[in-house]
C-alpha positions as CSV (number, residue, x, y, z in Angstrom):
1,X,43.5,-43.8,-23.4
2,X,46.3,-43.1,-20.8
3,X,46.2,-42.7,-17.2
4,X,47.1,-38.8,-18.0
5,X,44.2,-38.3,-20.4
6,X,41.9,-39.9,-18.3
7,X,42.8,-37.8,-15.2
8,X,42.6,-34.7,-17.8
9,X,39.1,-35.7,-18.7
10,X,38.6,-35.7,-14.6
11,X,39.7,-32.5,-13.7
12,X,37.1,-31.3,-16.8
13,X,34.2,-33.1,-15.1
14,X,35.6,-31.6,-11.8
15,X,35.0,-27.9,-13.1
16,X,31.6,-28.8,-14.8
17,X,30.1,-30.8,-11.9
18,X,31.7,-27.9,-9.0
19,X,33.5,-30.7,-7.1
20,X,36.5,-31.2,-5.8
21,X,39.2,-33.6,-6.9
22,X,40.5,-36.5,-4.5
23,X,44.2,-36.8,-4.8
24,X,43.9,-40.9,-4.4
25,X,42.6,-40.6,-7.8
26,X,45.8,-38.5,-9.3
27,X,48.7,-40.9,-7.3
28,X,50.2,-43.0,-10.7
29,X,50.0,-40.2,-13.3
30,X,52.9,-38.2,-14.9
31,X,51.8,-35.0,-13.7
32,X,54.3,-33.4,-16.1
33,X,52.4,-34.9,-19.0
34,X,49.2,-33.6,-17.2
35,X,50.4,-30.3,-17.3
36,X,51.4,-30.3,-20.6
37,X,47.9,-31.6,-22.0
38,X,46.0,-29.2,-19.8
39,X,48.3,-26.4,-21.6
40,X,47.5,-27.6,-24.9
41,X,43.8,-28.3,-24.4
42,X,43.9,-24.2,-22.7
43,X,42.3,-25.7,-19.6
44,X,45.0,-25.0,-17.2
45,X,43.9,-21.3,-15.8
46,X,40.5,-23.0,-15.4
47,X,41.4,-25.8,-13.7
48,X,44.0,-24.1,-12.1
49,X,42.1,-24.0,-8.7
50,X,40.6,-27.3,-9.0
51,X,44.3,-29.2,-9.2
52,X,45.5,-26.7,-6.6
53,X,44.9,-28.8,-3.8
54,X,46.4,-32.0,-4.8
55,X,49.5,-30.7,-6.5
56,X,52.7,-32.4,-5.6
57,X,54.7,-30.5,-3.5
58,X,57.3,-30.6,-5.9
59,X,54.7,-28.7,-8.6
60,X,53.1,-26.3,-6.7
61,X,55.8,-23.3,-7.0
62,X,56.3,-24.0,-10.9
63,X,52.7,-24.0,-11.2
64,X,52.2,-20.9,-8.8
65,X,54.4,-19.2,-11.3
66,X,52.8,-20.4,-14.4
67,X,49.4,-19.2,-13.5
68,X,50.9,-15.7,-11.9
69,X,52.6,-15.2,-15.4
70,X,48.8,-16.2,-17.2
71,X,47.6,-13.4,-14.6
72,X,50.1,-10.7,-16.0
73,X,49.3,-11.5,-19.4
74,X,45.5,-11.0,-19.1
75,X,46.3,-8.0,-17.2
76,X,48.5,-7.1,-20.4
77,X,45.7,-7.8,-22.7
78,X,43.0,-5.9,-20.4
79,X,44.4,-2.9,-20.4
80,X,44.5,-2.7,-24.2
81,X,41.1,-3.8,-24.6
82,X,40.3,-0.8,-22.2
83,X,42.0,1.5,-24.3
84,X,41.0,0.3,-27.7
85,X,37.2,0.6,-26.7
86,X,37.9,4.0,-25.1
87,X,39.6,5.3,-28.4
88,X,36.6,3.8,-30.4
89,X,34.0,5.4,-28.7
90,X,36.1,8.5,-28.8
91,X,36.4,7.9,-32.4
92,X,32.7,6.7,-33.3
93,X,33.9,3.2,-34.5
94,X,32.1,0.0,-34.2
95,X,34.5,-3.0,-32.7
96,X,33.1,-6.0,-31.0
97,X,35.1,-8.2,-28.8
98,X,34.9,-11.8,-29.6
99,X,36.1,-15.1,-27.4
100,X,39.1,-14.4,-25.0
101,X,38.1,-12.3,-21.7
102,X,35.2,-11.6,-23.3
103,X,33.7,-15.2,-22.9
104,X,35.6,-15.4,-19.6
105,X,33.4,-12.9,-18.1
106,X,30.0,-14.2,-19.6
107,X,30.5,-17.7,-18.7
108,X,32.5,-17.5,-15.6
109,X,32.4,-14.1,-14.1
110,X,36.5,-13.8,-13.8
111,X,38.4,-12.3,-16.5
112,X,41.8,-14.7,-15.5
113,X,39.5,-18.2,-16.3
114,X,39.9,-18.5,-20.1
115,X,43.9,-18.6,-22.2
116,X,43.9,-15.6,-24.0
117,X,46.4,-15.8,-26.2
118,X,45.5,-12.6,-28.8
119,X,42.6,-10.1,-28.8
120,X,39.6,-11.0,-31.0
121,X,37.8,-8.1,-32.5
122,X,35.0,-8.5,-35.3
123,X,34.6,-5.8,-37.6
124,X,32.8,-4.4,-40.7
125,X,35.2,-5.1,-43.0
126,X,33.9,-1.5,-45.2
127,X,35.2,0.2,-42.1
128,X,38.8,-1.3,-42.3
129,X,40.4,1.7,-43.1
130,X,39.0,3.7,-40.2
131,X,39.3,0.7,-38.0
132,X,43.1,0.4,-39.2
133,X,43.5,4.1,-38.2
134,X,42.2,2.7,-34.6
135,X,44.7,0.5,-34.1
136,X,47.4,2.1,-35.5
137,X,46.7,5.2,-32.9
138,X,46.7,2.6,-30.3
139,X,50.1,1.4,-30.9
140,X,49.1,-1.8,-33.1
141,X,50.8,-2.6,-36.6
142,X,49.7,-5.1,-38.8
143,X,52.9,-7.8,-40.0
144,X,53.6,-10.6,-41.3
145,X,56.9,-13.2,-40.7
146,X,59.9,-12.8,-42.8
147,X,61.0,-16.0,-43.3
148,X,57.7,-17.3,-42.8
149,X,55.0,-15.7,-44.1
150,X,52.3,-16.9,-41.4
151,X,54.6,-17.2,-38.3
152,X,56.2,-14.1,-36.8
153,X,59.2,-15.4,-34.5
154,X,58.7,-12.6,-31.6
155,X,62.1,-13.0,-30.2
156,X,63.6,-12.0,-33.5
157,X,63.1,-8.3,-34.0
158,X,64.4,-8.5,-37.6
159,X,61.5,-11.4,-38.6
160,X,58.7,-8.6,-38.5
161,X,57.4,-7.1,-42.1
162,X,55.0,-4.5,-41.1
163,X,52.5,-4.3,-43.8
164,X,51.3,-0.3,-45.4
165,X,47.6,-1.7,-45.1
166,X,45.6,-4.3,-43.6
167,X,45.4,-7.3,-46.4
168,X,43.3,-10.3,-45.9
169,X,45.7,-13.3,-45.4
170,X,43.4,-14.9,-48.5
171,X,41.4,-13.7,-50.6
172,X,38.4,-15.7,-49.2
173,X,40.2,-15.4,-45.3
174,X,37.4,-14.5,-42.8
175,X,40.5,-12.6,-41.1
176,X,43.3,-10.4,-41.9
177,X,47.0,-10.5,-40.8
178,X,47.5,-9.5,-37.5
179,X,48.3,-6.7,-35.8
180,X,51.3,-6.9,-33.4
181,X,51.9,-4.0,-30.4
182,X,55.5,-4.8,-28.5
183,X,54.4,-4.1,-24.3
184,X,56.7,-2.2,-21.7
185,X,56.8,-6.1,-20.3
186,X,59.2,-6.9,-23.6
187,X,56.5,-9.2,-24.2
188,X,53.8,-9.3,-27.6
189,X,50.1,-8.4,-28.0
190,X,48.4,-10.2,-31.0
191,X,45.4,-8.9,-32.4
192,X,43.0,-10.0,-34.6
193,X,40.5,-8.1,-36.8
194,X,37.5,-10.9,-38.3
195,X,35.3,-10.1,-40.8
196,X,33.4,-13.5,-41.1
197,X,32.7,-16.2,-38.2
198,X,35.7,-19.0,-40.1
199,X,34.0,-20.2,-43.6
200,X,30.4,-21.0,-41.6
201,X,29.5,-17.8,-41.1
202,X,30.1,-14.9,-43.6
203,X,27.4,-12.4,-42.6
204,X,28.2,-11.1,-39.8
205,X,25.8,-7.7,-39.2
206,X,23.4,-8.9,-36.7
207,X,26.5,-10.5,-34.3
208,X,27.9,-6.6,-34.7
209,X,24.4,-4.9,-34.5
210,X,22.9,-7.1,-31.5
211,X,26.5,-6.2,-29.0
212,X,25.9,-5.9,-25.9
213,X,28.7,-4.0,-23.2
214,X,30.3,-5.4,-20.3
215,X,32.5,-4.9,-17.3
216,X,36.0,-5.5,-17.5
217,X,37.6,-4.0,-14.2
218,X,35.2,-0.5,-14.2
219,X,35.2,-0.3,-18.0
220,X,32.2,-0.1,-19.4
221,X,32.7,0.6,-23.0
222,X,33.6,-2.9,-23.9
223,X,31.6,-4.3,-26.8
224,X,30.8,-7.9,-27.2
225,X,28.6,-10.4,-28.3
226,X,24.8,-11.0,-27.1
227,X,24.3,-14.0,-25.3
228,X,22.5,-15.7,-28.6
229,X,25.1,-14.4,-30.5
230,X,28.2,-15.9,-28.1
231,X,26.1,-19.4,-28.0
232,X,26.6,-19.6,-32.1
233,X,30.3,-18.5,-31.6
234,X,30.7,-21.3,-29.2
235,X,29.2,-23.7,-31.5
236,X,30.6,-22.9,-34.9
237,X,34.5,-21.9,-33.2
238,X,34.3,-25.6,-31.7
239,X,32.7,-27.7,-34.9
240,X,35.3,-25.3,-36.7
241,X,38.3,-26.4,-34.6
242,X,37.1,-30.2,-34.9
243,X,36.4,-30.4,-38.5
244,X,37.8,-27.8,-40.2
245,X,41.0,-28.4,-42.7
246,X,44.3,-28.6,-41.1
247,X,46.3,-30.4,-38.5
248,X,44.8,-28.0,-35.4
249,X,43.8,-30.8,-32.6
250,X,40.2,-30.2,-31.4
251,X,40.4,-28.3,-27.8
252,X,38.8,-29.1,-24.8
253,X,38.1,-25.9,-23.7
254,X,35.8,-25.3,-26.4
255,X,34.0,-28.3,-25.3
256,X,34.0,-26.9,-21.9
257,X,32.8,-23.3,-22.6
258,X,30.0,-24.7,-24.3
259,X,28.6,-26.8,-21.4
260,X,29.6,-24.0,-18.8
261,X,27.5,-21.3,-20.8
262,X,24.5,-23.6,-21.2
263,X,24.5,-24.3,-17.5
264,X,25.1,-20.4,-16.9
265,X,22.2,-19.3,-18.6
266,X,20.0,-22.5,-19.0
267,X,16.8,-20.0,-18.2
268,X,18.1,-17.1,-19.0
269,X,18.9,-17.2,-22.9
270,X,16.7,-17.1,-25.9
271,X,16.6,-20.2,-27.5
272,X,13.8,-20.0,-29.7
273,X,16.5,-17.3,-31.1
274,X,19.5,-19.1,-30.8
275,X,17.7,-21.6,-33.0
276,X,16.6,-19.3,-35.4
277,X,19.7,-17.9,-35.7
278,X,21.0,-21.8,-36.4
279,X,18.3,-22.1,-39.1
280,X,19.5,-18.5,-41.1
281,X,23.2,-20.1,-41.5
282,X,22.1,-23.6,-41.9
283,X,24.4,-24.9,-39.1
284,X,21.6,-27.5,-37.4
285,X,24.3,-30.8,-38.9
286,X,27.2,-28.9,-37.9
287,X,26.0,-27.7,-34.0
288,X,24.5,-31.1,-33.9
289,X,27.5,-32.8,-34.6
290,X,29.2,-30.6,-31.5
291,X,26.5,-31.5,-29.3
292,X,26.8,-35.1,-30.1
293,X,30.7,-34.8,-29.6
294,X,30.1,-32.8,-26.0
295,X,28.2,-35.7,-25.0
296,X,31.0,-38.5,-26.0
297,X,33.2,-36.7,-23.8
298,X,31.3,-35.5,-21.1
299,X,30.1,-39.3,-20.7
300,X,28.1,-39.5,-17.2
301,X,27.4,-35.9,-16.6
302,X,24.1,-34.5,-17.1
303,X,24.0,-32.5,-19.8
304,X,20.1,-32.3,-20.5
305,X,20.7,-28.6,-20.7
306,X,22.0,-28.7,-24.3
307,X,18.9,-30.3,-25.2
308,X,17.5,-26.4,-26.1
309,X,19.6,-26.8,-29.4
310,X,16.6,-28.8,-31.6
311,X,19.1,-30.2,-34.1
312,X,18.5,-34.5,-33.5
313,X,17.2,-35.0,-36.9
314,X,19.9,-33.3,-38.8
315,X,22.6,-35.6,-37.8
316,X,20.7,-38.7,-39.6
317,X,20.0,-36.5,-42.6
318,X,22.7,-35.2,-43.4
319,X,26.2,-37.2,-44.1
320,X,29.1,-35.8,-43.0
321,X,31.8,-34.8,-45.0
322,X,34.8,-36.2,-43.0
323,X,34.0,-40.0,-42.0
324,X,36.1,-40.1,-38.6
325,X,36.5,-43.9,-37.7
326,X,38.0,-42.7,-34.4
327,X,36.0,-41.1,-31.7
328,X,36.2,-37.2,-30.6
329,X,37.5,-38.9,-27.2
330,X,40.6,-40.3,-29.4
331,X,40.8,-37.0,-31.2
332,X,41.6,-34.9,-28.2
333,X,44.7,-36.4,-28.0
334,X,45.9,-37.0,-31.7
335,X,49.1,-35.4,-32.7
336,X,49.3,-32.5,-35.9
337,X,51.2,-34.9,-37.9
338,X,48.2,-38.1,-37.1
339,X,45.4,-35.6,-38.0
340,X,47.4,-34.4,-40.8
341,X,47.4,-37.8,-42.6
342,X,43.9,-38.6,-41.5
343,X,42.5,-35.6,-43.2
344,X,44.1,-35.7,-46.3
345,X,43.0,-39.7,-46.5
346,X,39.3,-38.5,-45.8
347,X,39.6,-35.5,-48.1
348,X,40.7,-37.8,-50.9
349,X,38.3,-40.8,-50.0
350,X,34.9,-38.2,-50.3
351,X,36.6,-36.5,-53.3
352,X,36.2,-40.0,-55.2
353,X,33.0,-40.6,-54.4
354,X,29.6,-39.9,-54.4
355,X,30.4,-36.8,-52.6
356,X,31.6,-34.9,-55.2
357,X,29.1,-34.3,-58.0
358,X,32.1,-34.0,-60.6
359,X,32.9,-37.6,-59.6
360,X,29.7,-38.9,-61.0
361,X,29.9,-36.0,-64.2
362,X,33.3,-36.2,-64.6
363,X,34.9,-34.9,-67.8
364,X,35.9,-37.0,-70.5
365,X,39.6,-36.3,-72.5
366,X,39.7,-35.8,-76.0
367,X,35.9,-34.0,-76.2
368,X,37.9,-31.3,-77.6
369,X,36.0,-28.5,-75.4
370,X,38.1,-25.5,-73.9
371,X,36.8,-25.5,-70.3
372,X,36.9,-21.6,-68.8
373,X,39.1,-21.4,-65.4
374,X,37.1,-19.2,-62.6
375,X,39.4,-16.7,-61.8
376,X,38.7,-13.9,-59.2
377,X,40.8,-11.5,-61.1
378,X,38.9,-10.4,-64.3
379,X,42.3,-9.5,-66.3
380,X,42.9,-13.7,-66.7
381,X,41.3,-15.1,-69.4
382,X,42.9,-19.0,-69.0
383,X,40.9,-21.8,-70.7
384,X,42.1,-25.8,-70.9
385,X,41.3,-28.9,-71.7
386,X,42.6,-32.6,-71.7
387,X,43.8,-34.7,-74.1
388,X,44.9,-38.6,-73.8
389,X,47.7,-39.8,-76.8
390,X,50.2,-42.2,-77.2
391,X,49.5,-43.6,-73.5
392,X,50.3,-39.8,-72.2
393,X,48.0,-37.3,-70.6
394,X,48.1,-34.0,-72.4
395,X,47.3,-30.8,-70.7
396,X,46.3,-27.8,-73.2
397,X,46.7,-24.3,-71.7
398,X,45.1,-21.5,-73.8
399,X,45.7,-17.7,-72.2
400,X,44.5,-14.9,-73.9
401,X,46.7,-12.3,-75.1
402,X,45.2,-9.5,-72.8
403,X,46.3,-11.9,-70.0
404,X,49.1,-13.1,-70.9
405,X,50.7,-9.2,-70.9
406,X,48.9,-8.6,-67.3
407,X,51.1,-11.8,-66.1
408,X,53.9,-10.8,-64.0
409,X,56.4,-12.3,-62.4
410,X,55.1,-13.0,-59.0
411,X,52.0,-14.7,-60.1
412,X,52.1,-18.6,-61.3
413,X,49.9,-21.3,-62.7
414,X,49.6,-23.9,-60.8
415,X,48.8,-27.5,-61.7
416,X,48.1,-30.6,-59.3
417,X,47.1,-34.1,-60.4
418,X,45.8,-35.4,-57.3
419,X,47.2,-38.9,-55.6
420,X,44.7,-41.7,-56.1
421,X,45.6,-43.9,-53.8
422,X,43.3,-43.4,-51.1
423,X,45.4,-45.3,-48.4
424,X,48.1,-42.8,-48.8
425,X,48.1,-39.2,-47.6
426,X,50.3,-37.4,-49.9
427,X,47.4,-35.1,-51.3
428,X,49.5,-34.8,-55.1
429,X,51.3,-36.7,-57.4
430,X,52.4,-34.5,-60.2
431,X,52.9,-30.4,-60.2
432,X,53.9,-28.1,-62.8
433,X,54.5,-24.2,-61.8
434,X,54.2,-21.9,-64.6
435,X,55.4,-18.2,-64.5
436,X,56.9,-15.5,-66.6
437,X,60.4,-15.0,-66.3
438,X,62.3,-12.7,-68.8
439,X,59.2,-12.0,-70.5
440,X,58.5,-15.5,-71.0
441,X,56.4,-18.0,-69.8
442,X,58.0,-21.4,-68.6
443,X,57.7,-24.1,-65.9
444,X,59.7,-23.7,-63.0
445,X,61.4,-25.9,-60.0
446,X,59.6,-24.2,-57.1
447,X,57.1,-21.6,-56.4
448,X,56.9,-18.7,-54.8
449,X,54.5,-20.2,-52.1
450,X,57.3,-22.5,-51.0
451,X,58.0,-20.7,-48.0
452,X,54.4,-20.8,-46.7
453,X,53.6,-24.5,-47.6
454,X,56.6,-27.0,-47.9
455,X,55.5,-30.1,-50.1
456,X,57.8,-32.9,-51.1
457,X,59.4,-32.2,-54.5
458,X,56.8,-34.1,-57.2
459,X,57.0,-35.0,-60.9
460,X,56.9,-32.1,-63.2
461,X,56.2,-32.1,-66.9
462,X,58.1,-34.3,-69.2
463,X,57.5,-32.0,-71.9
464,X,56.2,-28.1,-72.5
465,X,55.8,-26.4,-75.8
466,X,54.1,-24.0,-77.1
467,X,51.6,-24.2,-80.1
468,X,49.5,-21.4,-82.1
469,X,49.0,-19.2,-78.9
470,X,48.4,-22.8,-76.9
471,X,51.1,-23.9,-73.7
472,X,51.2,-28.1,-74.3
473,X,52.3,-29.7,-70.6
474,X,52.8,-33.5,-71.4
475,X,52.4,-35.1,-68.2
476,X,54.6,-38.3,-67.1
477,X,51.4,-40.1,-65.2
478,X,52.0,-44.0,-65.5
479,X,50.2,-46.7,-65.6
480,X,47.3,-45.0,-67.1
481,X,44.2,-46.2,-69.2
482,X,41.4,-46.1,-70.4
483,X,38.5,-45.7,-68.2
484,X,40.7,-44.2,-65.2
485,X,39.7,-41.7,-63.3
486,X,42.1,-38.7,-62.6
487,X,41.8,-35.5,-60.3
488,X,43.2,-32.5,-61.1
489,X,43.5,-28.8,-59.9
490,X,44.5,-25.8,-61.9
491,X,44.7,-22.8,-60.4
492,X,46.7,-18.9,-60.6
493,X,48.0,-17.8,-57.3
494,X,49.3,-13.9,-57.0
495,X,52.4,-13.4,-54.2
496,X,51.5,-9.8,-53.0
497,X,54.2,-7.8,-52.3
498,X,56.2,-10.7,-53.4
499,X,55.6,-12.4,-50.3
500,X,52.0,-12.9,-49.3
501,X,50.2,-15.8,-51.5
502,X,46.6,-15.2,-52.7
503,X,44.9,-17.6,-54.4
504,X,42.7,-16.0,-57.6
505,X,41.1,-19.5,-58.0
506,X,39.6,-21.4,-55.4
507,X,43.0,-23.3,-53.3
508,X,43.1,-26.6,-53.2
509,X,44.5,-26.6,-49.4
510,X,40.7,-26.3,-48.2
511,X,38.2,-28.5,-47.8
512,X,35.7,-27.0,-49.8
513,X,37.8,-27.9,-53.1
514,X,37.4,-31.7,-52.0
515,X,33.6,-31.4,-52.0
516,X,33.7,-30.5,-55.9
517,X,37.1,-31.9,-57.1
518,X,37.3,-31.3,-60.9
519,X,37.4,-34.9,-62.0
520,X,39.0,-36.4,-65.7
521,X,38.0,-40.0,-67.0
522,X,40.5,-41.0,-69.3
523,X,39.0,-42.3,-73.0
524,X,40.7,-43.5,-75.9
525,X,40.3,-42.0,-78.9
């Protein structure tokens, strides 16, 4: 650990133990770098009165401004929080504000202590339309990027695509795209509208139901979360941040909210309920697995408070899916690209093994069985199956001919044979895109989805016919014998609007896919 991540660590402990910081402690650290980690880790308005003090002078004007111009965005966002629960009451519709100033005024009593960087709202997703209408009264549109589908560049007025209708940003998203409202300051207020708590939590009524209202400057409309409610969306946003699968690097502040809120209301919450809430989503591992993290990094504070979550025995129950041989500490302060490769050599590593229950049943080529594809959209009827010849894997497409009229152009077929070299974090080794062009179906050099996900350019099909209604892919995989064993993913993906790609088969970018990793074993014949 360096000198700066240790004195980050410090002014942590400083805020959760309400003492100050000596500046003999802070005299050979880069305070630049310090201010850039307490940025990333969304720490600095908290800290911001703790590090005050012992600024160098050279600092203290740059960081005066920084924290004035964190002050004028909360007062940005505020005043549309004020107007959006004013215009739902007005209009009978249920919002609740999640996270953000929310949680800055239950845990610390001051609106300006947490980075806000978009308004949260949940919602009852069958009341989208009306809660569109809400927004959209209020000045907010819903848009995606132009050239990047999932990144709006705000200082390019010509990169916004404002959407007709809310969409989900996938099919099983717990969120949809979000809504965008340009300020008088020239500046950007995000919004987002969730419908599930992440992939942990998809049943959301009693967190709208159990709301309770707060104060925000005189405003008493505001709707948020009850204080058993907040404590789960502390635990599941932090275990979601830490484990979930992507590059994102694990934030202190969520670490820090947690130990703030249990010190707040050590006596005052419900934790008999907070509990039984943990039991209903069967999230005693994962909250475990936070507390046991909080504890690593909060080393020498006493933290006997979080003992209220009764979750011990779950951590020696239950194995974990991603086998971290670096600690949270060490996480903190990986970079995307490190956490990147890490994940994708854990994903791989439990998706050949025991694990994955189609590891240990995996299916055999040449059984001759059509295996049905699950496909969300009921006008696909795609069946396969695997065939081994001549040293060469054989892929067998069959689409019916119902489907194969519904195809259109700006939905593909997707097909991944997964890398099996599990100390190497390329994810795939082979891919063949399939989609109708001209009024005929044919592999293709890219997809569609390019612009969303870049991948490096793998091996395609060395061969692609078609035979009595069935699409042959022969597939260049060397080196292959009997008795391998072979991953594979097979999926259809639909670009809405041309632009906007939704998986109708479950993706293979999440980490639920490497839990149950279709699985081939090669056999002769």
């Amino acid at each position: 650990m360096t000198r700066e991540q240790a004195a980050l660590l410090e002014v942590a402990k400083s805020v959760i133990n309400n003492n100050p910081l000596s500046a003999e402690c802070f005299q050979d650290i880069d305070w630049s770098i310090l201010m850039n980690l307490l940025q990333q880790h969304k720490i600095f308005a908290l800290t911001y009165q703790n590090i005050s003090p012992i600024l160098p002078d050279s600092l203290k004007k740059s960081c005066e401004a920084l924290y004035q111009n964190h002050v004028e965005i909360i007062d940005e966002r505020i005043n549309e929080i004020k107007l959006l629960f004013n215009k739902a009451k007005e209009m009978n519709i249920n919002i609740v504000l999640n996270k953000g100033i929310a949680l800055s005024i239950i845990i610390y009593e001051d609106a300006y202590k947490r980075d806000s960087r978009d308004i949260d709202l949940l919602i009852n997703e069958h009341e989208m339309d009306q809660i569109n209408e809400l927004l959209r009264v209020c000045g907010f549109h819903s848009a995606i990027g132009n050239k990047n589908t999932y990144h709006i560049d705000r200082k390019d007025p010509n990169d916004f695509f404002y959407l007709d209708k809310p969409i989900l940003k996938a099919p099983d998203s717990h969120e949809f795209f979000e809504y965008w409202k340009h300020t008088h300051s020239g500046r950007y207020v995000v919004l987002e509208t969730g419908r599930h708590l992440h992939q942990s939590i998809k049943e959301i009524t009693s967190f709208l139901e159990s709301a309770q209202y707060i104060n925000i400057q005189g405003n008493e409309n505001v709707k948020t979360l009850d204080l058993e409610h907040s404590c789960i969306a502390l635990l599941e946003n932090a275990f979601n941040d830490a484990e979930g699968f992507d590059e994102r690097i694990p934030a202190l502040k969520n670490y820090m909210d947690i130990v703030m809120f249990f010190k707040k209301y050590e006596q005052m919450a419900n934790w008999d309920n907070v509990n039984k809430w943990m039991a209903k989503y069967d999230l005693f591992r994962e909250f475990a697995l936070v507390i046991k993290q909080i504890k690593e990094i909060f080393s020498g504070v006493d933290l006997s408070f979080l003992d209220y979550i009764r979750a011990d025995e779950a951590l020696n129950h239950n194995q974990s899916f991603y086998d971290w041989d670096i600690s949270i500490t060490e996480r903190l302060f990986l970079d995307g690209e490190q956490r990147k490769k890490m994940i994708a050599l854990m994903s791989k590593k439990a998706a050949f093994s025991n694990h994955n229950k189609n590891y240990c049943r995996p299916i055999k080529t040449n059984d001759r069985q059509w295996r049905q594809l699950l496909i969300n959209d009921d006008r696909f009827d795609l069946r396969y199956n695997f065939e081994y010849e001549a040293s060469r894997l054989v892929l067998r497409l069959n689409l019916s001919e119902p489907a194969l009229n519904n195809l259109t152009e700006n939905q593909e077929i997707m097909i991944f044979l997964i890398n099996p070299n599990l100390d190497c974090p390329d994810y795939f080794t082979h891919q063949v895109i399939i989609r109708k062009e001209n009024n005929r179906l044919q592999p293709v050099e890219s997809s569609k989805f390019a612009h969303v996900r870049e991948e490096d350019v793998l091996q395609g099909c060395s061969h692609f016919q078609k035979d009595n209604g069935n699409l042959i892919i022969y597939l260049p995989y060397e080196n292959l014998g009997s008795g391998d064993y072979i991953g594979y993913f097979i999926g259809v993906i639909d670009n809405l609007l041309g632009r906007i790609p939704h998986w109708q088969t479950a993706p293979p970018y999440h980490k639920d896919f490497w839990a149950s990793m279709p699985v081939l074993e090669v056999m002769d014949h």
